[in-house]
C-alpha positions in Angstrom: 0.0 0.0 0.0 0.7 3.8 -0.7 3.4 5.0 2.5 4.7 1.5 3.6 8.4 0.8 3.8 9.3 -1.2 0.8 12.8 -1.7 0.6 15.6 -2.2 3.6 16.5 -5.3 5.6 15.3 -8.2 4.0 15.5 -10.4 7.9 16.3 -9.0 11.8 20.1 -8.3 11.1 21.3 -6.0 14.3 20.9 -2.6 12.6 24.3 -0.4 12.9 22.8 1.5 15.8 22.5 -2.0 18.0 18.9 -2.0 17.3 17.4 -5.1 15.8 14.1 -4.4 14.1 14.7 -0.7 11.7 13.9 -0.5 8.4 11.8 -4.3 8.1 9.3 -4.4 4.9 6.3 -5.2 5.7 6.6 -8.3 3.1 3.4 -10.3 4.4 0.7 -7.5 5.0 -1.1 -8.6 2.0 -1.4 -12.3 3.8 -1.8 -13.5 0.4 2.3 -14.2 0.9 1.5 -16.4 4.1 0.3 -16.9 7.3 1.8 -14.7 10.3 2.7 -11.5 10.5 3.2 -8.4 8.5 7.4 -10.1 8.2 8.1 -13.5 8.7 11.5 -11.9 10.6 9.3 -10.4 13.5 8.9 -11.9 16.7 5.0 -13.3 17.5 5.2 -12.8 21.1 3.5 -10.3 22.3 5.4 -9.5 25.2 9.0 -9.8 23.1 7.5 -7.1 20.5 6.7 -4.9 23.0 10.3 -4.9 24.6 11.7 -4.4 21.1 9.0 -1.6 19.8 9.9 0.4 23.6 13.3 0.0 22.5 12.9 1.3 18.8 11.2 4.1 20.9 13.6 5.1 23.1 16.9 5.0 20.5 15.3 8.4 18.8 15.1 6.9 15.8 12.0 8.4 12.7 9.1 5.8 13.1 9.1 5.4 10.0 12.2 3.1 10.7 9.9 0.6 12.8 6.8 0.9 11.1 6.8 -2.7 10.7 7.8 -3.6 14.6 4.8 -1.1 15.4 2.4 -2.7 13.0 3.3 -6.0 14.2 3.0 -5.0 18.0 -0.7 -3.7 17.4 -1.8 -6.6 14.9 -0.8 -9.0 17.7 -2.9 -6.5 20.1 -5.6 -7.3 18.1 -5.7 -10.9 17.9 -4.6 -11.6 21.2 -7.8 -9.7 22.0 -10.0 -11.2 19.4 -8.8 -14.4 21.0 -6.7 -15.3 17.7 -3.2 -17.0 17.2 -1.9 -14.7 14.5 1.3 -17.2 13.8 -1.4 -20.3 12.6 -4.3 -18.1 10.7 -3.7 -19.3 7.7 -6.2 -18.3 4.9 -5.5 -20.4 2.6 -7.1 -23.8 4.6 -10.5 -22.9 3.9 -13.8 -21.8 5.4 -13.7 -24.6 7.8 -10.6 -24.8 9.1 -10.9 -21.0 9.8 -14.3 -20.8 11.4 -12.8 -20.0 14.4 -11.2 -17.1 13.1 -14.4 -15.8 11.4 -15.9 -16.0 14.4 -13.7 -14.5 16.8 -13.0 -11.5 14.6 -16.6 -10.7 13.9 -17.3 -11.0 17.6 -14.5 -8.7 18.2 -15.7 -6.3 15.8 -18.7 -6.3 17.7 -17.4 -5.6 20.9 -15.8 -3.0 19.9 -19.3 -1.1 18.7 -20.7 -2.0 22.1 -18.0 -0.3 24.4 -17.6 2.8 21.7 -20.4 4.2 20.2 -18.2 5.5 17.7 -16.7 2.9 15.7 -19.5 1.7 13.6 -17.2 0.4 10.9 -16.2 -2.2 13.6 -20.2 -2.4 14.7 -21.2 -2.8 10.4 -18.4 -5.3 9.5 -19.2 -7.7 12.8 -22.9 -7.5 11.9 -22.7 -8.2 7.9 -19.6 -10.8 8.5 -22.1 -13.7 9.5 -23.5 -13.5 5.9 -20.1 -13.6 4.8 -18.7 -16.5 6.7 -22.3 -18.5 6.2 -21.5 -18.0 2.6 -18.1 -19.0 2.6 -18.9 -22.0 4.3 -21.9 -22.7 2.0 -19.5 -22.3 -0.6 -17.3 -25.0 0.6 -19.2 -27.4 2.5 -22.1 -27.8 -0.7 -19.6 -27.1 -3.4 -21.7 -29.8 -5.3 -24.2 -27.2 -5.9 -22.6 -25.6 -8.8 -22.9 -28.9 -10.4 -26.5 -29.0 -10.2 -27.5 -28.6 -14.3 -30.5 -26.9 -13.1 -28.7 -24.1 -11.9 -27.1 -22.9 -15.2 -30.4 -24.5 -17.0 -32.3 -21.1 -15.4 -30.0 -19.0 -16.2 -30.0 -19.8 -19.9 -33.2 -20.1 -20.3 -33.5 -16.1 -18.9 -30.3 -15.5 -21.5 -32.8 -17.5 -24.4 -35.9 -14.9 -23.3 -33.8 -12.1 -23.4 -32.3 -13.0 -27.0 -35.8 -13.9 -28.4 -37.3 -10.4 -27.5 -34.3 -8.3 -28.1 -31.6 -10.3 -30.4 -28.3 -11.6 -29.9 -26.9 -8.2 -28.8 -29.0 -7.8 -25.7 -26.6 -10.5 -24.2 -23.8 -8.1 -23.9 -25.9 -5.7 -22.0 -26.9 -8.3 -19.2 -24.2 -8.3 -16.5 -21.3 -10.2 -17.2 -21.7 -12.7 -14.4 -25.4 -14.2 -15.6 -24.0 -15.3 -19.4 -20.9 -16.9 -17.7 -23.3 -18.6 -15.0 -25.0 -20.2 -18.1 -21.9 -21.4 -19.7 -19.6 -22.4 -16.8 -21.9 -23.2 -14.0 -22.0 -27.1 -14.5 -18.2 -27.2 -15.1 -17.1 -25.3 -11.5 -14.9 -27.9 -10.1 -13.7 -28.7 -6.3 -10.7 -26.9 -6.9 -12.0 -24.1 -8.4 -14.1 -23.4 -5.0 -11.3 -24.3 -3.0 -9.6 -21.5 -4.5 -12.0 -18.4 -4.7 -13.1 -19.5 -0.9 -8.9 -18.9 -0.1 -8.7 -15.7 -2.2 -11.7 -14.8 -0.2 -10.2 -15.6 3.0 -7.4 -13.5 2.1 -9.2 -10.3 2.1 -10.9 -11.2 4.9 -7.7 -11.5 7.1 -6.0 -8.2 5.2 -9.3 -6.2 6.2 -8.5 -7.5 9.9 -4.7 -7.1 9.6 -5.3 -3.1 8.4 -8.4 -1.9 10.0 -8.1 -3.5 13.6 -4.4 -2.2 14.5 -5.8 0.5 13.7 -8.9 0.2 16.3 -7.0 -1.1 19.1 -4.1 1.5 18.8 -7.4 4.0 18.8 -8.8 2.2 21.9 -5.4 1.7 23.9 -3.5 4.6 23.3 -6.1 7.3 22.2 -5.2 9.8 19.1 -1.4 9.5 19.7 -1.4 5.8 19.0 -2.7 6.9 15.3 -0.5 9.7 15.5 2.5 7.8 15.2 1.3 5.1 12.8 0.8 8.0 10.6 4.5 9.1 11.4 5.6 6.0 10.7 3.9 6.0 7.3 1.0 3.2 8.2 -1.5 5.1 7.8 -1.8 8.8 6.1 -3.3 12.6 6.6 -6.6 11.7 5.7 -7.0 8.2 7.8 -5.6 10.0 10.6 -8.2 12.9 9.9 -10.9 10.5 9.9 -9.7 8.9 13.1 -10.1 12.3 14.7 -13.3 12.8 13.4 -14.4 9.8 14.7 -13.1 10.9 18.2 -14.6 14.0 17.9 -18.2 13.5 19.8 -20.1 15.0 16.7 -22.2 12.5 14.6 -22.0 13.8 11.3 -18.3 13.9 12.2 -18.2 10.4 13.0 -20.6 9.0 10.2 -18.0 10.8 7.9 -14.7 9.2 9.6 -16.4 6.0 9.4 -17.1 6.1 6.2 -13.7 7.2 5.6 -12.9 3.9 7.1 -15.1 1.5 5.1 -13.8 3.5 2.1 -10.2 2.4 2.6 -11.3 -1.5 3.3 -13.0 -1.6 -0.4 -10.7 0.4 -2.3 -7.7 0.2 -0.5 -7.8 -3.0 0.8 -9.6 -5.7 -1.0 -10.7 -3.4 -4.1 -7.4 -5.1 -6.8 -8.3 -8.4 -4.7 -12.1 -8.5 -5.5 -10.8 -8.0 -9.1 -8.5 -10.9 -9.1 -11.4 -13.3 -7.2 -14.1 -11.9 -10.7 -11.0 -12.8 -13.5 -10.3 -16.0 -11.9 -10.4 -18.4 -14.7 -12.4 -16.3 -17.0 -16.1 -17.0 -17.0 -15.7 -19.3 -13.5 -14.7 -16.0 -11.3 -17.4 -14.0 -13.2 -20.0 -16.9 -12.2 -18.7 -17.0 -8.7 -19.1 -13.9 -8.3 -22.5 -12.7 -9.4 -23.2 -16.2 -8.0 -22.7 -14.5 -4.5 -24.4 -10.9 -5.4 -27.3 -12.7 -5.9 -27.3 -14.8 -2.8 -25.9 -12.3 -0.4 -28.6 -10.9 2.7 -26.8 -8.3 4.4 -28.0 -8.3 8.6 -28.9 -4.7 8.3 -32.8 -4.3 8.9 -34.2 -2.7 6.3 -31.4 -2.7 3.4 -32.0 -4.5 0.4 -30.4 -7.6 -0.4 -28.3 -7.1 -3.4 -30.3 -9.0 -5.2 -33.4 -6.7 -5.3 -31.1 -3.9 -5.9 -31.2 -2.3 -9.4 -32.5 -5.4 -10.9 -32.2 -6.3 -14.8 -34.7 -4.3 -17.3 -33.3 -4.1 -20.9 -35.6 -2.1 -23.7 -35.5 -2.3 -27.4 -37.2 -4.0 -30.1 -38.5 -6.9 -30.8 -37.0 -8.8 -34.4 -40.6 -7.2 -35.8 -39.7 -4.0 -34.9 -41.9 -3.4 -31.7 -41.0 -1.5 -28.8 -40.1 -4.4 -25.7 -38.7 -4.4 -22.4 -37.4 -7.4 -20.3 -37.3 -7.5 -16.8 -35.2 -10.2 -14.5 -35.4 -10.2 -11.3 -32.0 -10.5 -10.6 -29.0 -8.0 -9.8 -27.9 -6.2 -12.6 -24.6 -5.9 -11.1 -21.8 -7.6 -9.6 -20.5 -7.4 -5.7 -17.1 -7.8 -6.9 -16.8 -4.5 -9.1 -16.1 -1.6 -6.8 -18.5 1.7 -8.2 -20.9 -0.9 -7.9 -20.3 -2.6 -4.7 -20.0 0.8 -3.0 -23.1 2.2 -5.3 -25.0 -0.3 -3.1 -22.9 0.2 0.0 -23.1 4.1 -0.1 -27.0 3.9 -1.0 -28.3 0.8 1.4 -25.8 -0.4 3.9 -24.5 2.5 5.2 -27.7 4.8 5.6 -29.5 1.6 7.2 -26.7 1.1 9.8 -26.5 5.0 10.5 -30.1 5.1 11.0 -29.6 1.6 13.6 -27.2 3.5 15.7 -28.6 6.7 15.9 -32.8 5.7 16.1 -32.6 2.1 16.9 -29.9 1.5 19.3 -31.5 -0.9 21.7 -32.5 -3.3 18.9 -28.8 -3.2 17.4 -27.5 -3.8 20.8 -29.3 -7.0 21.6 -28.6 -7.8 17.7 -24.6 -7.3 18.1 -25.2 -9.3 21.9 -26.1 -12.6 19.7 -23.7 -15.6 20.2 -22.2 -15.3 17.0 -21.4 -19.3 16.7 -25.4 -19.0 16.1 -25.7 -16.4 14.0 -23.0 -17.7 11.1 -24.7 -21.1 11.2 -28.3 -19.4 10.2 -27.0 -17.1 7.5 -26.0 -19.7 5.0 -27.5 -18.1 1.8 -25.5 -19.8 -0.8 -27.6 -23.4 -0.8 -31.2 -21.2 -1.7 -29.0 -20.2 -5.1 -30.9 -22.8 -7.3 -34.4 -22.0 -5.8 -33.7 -18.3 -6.2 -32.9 -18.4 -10.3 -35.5 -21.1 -11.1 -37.8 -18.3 -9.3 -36.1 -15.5 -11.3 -36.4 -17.6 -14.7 -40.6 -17.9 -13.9 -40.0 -14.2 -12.7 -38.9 -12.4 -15.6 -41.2 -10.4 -17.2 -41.3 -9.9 -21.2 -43.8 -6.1 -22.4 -44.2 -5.8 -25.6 -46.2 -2.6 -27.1 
């Protein structure tokens, strides 16, 4: 990312001034390199990492020479909080064998809205990340599904209505995900799943490796903790300005901060990742993908799922030149593309948690108080897939003037 150290000591050699730990790259902060930390040369402990960041303190040194000691020392205060051993989260052993993880970072996402009013990033990505583990455990526990012919047989018989009424040229106007359901969606194989779900995972840890340091450095240390993660080139002018309008007591200050927050997650973060996950393979990542726009059910009362939001309607004319439009109850969008992820975001989520916290708070709380090992095991929206397009395929609507 933008402002990390790049370059320097490639493992801990004793630096010239006796100091161990200056001028580390953060090599694994994308933990698509591995499990562990942000550099495979850091110290885990907890304890050990916080002798050696009081130390980098102390010798005068720019903090921009440990950035990676000090992003490693709050990481750790994150997981050790979330109840998570950072040195075996590995992503890339699937949904299952990271369940815990899900869990326990959510949950700790949660708490964090409880105590402080204030973080609603944390208080949105707890309460929407039940849909997303139940769906990455869908995803990898009935990977049969996307063998089921029926599946791809709804989606091309929508595709067929669409190219009866309008011609062969409609098809390129139909999100890019439904044509590539109907061609690839009885040749997903095992592999395949095994790994979107880890590319998945991936983002899911980076999102918890860049957003949380950050949270627990806010709730430990106050401003000055984000202070010098911005001096050490972590973090820059404008997270550090939305960390201070967080803090600031105002609302529309702290919607905006927040916002500021969920911002960096989808572009910053995961935004080149979500692209990756849509070109895997061609047609496979584009099925996948609007595959899981139209299953997803965010946890927000009163947002629509994507699904229901801006839905397919193609007009034109009919091969005997009559005026027609087609209508498909389905997304005419993909979760994966970033305008229109955070059209959706920016338009449902985020107004319909604002309006929880503010006007609804009691309801959210005893939401967020759920045991959460309940709640991911009844948001599992994946299996209704094939039910959901055979209702869309009777559900589309053909007017013809």
């Amino acid at each position: 990312m933008a402002g990390l150290p790049v370059g320097g000591l490639a493992s801990a050699q004793p630096a010239a001034d006796g100091y161990r730990y200056l001028d580390l790259p953060l090599t694994n902060r994308d933990a698509a390199q591995g499990p562990g930390g942000v550099n495979p040369a850091l110290p885990e402990d907890y304890s050990t990492v916080l002798a050696d960041l009081d130390a980098a303190r102390a010798t005068g040194v720019q903090p921009s020479r440990y950035a990676a000691l000090l992003q490693q020392y709050w990481l750790l205060d994150a997981t050790d909080a979330a109840g998570i051993d950072l040195s075996a989260w590995d992503p890339r052993t699937g949904a299952q064998a990271n369940r815990g993880n899900l869990i326990r970072s959510y949950r700790y996402y949660e708490d964090l809205q409880l105590a402080h009013r204030e973080l609603q990033w944390a208080g949105l990505a707890g309460l929407v990340g039940a849909d997303f583990g139940g769906g990455l455990l869908d995803l990898e526990l009935g990977g049969d599904i996307f063998a089921l012919p029926g599946m791809a047989d709804s989606v091309r018989a929508i595709v067929d209505t669409v190219v009866d009424t309008l011609g062969p040229d409609a098809i390129d106007r139909l999100p890019a995900g439904m044509p590539a359901v109907a061609r690839v969606g009885t040749s997903i194989t095992p592999q395949d799943i095994h790994q979107v779900i880890g590319m998945i995972l991936v983002m899911q840890k980076n999102i918890f490796g860049d957003l949380m340091p950050m949270h627990q450095a806010y709730v430990t240390a106050g401003l000055p903790g984000l202070v010098e993660m911005r001096d050490a080139g972590l973090i820059g002018d404008d997270i550090l300005a939305a960390w201070r309008d967080i803090a600031s007591g105002d609302p529309g200050r702290i919607a905006r901060g927040n916002t500021a927050l969920l911002d960096r997650e989808q572009r910053v973060v995961i935004g080149a990742q979500w692209d990756a996950v849509r070109t895997y393979r061609g047609d496979v990542g584009q099925a996948l993908t609007y595959l899981s726009t139209v299953a997803g059910s965010p946890s927000v009362s009163g947002v629509l799922p994507p699904r229901e939001f801006d839905p397919v309607v193609l007009t034109g004319t009919t091969p005997d030149g009559r005026a027609a439009t087609v209508t498909v109850p389905l997304p005419n969008w993909n979760w994966s593309v970033l305008p229109e992820r955070w059209r959706y975001i920016d338009g449902q989520v985020l107004p319909g948690y604002t309006a929880l916290v503010d006007g609804q708070w009691p309801a959210l709380e005893a939401q967020l108080r759920e045991p959460y090992e309940v709640r991911i095991e009844e948001h599992r929206p994946l299996m209704s897939i094939p039910t959901i397009l055979e209702s869309a395929a009777r559900g589309t609507r053909v007017e013809i003037s």
